[in-house]
C-alpha positions as CSV (number, residue, x, y, z in Angstrom):
1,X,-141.9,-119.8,-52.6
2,X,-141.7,-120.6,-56.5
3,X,-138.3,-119.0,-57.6
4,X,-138.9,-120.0,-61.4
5,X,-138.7,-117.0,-63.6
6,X,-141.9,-118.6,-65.3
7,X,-145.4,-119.5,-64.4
8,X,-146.9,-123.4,-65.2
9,X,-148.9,-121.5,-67.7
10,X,-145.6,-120.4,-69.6
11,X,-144.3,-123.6,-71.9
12,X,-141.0,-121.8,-73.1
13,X,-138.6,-118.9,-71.6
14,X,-139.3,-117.0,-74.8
15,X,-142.7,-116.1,-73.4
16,X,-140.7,-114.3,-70.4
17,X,-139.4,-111.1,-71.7
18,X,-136.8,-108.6,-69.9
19,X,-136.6,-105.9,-72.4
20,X,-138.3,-104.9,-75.8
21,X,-138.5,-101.8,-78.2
22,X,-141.0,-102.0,-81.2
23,X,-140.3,-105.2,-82.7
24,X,-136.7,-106.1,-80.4
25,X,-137.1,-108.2,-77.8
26,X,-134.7,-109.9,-75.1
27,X,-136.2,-112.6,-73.7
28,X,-135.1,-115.4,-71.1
29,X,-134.4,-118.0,-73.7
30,X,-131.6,-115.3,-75.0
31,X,-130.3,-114.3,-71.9
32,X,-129.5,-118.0,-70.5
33,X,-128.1,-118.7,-74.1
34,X,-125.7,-116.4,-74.2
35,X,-124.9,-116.8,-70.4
36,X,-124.2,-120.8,-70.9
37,X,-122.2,-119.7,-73.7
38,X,-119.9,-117.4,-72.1
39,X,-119.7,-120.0,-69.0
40,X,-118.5,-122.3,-71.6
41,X,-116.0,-120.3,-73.3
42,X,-114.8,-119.1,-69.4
43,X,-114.1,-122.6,-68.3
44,X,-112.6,-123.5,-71.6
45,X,-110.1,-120.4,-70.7
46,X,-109.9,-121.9,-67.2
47,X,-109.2,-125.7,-67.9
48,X,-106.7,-125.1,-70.9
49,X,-104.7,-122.0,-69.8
50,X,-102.3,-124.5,-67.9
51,X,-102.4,-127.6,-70.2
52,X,-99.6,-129.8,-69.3
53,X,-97.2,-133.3,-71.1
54,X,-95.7,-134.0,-68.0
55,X,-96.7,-137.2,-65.9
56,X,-98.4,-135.6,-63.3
57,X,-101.5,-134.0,-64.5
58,X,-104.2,-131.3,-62.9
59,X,-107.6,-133.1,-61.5
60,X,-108.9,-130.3,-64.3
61,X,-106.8,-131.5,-67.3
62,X,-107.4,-135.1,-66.1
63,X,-111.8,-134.7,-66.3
64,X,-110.9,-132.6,-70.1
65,X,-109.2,-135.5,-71.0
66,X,-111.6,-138.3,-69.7
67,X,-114.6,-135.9,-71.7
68,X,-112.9,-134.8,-75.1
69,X,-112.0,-139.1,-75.2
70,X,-114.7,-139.7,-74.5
71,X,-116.7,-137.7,-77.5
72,X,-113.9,-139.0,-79.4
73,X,-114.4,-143.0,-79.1
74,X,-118.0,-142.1,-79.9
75,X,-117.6,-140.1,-82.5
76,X,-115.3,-143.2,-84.4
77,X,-117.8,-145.9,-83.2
78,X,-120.6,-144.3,-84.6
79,X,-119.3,-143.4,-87.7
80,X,-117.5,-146.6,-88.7
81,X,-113.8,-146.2,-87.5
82,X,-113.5,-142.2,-89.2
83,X,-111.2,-139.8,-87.9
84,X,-113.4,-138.1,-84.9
85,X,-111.0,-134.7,-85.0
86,X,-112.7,-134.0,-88.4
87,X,-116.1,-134.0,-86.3
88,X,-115.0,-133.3,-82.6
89,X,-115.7,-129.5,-82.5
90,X,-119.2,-129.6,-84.1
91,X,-120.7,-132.7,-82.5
92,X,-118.8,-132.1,-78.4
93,X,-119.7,-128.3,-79.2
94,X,-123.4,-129.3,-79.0
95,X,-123.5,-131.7,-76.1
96,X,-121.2,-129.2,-74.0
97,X,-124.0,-127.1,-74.8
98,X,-126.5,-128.9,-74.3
99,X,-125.2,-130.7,-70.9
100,X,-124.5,-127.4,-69.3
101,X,-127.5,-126.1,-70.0
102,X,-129.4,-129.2,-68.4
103,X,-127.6,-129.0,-65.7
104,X,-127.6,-125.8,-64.5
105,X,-131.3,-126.4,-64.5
106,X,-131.6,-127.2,-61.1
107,X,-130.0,-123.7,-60.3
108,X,-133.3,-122.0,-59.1
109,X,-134.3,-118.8,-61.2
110,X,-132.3,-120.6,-64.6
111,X,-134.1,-122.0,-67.2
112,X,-132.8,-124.5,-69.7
113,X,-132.8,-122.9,-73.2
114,X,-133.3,-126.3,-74.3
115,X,-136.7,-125.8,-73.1
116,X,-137.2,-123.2,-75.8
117,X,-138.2,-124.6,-79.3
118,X,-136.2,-121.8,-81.2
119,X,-133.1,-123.0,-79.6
120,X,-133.7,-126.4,-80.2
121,X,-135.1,-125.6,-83.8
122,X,-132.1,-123.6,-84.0
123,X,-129.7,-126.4,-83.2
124,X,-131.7,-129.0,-85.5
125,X,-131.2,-126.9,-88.4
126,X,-127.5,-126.9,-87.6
127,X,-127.5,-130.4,-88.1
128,X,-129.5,-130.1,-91.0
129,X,-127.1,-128.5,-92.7
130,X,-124.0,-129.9,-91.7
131,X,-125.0,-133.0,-92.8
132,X,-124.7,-132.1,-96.5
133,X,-121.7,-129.9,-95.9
134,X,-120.0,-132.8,-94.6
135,X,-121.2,-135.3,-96.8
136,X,-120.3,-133.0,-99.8
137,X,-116.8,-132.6,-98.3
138,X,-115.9,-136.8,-98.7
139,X,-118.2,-137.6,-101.6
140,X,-118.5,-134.3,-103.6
141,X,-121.7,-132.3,-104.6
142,X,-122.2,-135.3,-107.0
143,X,-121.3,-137.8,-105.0
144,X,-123.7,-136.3,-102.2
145,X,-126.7,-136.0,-104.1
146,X,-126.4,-139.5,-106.2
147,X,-127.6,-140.9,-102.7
148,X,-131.2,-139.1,-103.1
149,X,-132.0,-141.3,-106.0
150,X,-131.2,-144.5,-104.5
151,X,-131.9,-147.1,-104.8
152,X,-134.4,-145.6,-107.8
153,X,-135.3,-142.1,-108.4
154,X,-138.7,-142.8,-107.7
155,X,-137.1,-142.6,-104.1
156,X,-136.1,-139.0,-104.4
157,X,-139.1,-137.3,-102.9
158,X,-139.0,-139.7,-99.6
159,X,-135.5,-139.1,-99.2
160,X,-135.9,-135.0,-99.3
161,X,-138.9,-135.2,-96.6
162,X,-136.7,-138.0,-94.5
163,X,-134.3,-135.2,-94.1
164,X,-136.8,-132.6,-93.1
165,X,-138.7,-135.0,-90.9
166,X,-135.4,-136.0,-89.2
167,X,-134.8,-132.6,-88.5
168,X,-138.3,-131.7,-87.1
169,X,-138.2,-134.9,-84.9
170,X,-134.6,-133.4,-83.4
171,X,-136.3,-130.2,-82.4
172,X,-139.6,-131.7,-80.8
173,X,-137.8,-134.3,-79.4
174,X,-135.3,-132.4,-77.7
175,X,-137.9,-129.3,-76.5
176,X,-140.4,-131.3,-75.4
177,X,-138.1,-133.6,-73.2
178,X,-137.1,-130.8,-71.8
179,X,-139.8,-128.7,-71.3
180,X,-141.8,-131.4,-70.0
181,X,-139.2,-132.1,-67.1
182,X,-139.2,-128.5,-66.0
183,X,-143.6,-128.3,-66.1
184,X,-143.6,-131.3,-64.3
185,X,-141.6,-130.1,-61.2
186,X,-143.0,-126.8,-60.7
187,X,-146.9,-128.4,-60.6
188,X,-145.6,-131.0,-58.7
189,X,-143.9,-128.1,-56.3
190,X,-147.1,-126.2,-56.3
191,X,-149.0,-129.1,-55.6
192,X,-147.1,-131.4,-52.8
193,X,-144.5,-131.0,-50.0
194,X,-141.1,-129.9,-50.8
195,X,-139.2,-133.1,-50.6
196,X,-141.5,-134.9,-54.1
197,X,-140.1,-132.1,-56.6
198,X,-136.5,-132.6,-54.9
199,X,-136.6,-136.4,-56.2
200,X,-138.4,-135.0,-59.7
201,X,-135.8,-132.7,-59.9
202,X,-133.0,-135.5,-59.9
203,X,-134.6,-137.2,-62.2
204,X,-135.3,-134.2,-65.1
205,X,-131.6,-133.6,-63.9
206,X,-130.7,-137.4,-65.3
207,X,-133.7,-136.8,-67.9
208,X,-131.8,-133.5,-69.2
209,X,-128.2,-135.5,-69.7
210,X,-129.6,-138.1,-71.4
211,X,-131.2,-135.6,-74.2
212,X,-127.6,-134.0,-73.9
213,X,-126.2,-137.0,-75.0
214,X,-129.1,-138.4,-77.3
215,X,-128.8,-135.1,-79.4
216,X,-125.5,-135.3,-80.7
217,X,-125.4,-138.8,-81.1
218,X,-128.5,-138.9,-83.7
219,X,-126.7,-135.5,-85.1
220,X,-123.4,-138.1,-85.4
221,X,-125.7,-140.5,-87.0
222,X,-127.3,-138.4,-89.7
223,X,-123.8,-137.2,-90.6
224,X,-122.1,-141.0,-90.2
225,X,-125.0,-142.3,-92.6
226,X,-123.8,-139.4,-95.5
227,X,-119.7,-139.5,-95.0
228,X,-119.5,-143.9,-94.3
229,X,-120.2,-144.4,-97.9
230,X,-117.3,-142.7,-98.8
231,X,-114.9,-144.6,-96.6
232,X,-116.6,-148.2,-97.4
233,X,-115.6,-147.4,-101.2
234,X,-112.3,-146.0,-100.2
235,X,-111.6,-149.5,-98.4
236,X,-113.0,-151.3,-100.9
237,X,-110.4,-150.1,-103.4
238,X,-107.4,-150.4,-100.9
239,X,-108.6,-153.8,-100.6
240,X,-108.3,-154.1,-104.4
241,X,-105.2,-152.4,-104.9
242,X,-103.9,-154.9,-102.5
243,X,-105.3,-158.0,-103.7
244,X,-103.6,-157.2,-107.3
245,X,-100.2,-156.2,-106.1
246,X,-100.2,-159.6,-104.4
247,X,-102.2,-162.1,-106.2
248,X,-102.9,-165.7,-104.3
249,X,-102.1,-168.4,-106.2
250,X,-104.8,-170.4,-107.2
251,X,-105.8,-173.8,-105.1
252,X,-103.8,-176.8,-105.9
253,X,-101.3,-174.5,-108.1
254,X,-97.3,-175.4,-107.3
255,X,-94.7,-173.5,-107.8
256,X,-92.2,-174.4,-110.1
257,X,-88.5,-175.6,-107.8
C-alpha cells in the first residue's frame, strides 16, 4: 500500500494540489511548510516555557543547550572567531528548518518541502540577500561593494555571476538531494519487498540531515567570506595600536642604568 501523497511520476509536492480558485492554489509543498513551521514555533514554546539557572536541568533544556552550542561553535569556527549571536537566529533558523523537515520524512503521508524547488529556491534567495545585508552591516555599502572590483575591476562581472551561481547551486543542490532520496524509496517500494525501502529510508533519513547541516554551513560561508574582512582589518589595527603604545626596543639596544 503506497501511503505517499505523490506518485513516482510527481518530482515536487507542488504538483499535488488540495485546494485552488482561479489562479490560488494550496498545494502540499505549502501545507507541510507551514505545518513544520508551527511544529517548530510549538516546541520552541514547549522547551523554553520552563527555562531554568539552577544545577539540575530538564533532559529538554539539557538537548536545547547541547543544539543552540552547538550552532554556536560553528558559527565562530567558520567565520573566523566572530560573535555567532549576531548570526545564530538566521543560520540555526534554517537548519531547524531544514532538519525537521528531513526528518519527519519518514512519517508516511509527509513530504519534505525541501523536496520542492520553490522552497529551496526560496531559502537560497534568503541567503542571497543576507549576505550583502550582513556584509554591508560590518564594512558599509562602500566597504561592501569595493570587494566586487578586486583584485581589478576587470573582475567585476565574475564576481556578480559567482553570487548568482552560488545561489543557484544552493537551491539545486539542496532540492535535488532531497528529492532524489524520496524517488528513490518509493520505486524501490514499488519494485521490491518491504524490508529494501526500510534500509533506503535510513539512509535518505541520514541523506536529509546531512543537506540540513550542509545548507547552513555554505550559507555561513558565503556570509563569513563578506563580514571576515572586516574583522582581519579591525585586528590588524588593534595590533598596530598596540605595537606603538609599546614599542620594542631595537636588537642589541641597552638601556641607559
Amino acid at each position: 500500500m503506497n501511503l505517499s501523497l505523490m506518485d513516482i511520476k510527481n518530482i515536487s509536492p507542488d504538483e499535488v494540489v488540495f485546494w485552488s480558485w482561479r489562479f490560488v492554489s494550496i498545494n502540499a509543498t505549502l501545507v507541510f511548510t507551514w505545518g513544520v513551521m508551527a511544529l517548530l514555533v510549538l516546541i520552541s514554546v514547549l522547551v523554553t516555557r520552563r527555562l531554568s539557572s539552577d544545577i539540575h536541568l530538564s533532559r529538554w533544556q539539557n538537548l536545547l543547550e547541547v543544539i543552540v552550542g552547538g550552532m554556536r561553535d560553528q558559527i565562530r569556527e567558520i567565520s573566523g572567531g566572530q560573535d555567532p549571536s549576531r548570526y545564530l537566529a538566521f543560520v540555526g533558523t534554517i537548519f531547524l528548518f531544514l532538519a525537521l523537515s528531513n526528518f519527519l520524512a519518514i512519517v508516511p503521508g509527509f513530504e519534505s518541502p525541501a523536496a520542492s524547488l520553490s522552497t529551496t529556491a526560496g531559502l537560497a534567495i534568503c541567503v542571497f540577500v543576507a549576505v550583502p545585508a550582513y556584509g554591508i552591516k560590518q564594512k558599509g555599502v562602500l566597504g561592501y561593494l569595493k570587494h566586487y572590483i578586486e583584485p581589478t575591476i576587470f573582475m567585476l562581472p565574475f564576481n556578480i555571476m559567482g553570487e548568482l551561481s552560488r545561489t543557484l547551486a544552493l537551491a539545486v543542490r539542496l532540492f535535488g538531494n532531497v528529492m532524489s532520496g524520496g524517488k528513490i524509496v518509493a520505486i524501490l517500494l514499488a519494485l521490491t519487498p518491504l524490508f529494501f525501502p526500510i534500509v533506503m529510508q535510513a539512509l535518505g533519513l541520514l541523506t536529509g540531515m546531512i543537506q540540513a547541516y550542509i545548507f547552513p554551513v555554505l550559507a555561513m560561508v558565503y556570509i563569513a567570506s563578506a563580514t571576515r574582512a572586516r574583522r582581519e582589518e579591525e585586528t590588524e589595527q588593534q595590533e598596530m595600536e598596540k605595537s606603538q603604545t609599546h614599542p620594542s626596543h631595537p636588537k642589541g639596544e641597552k638601556a641607559n642604568g
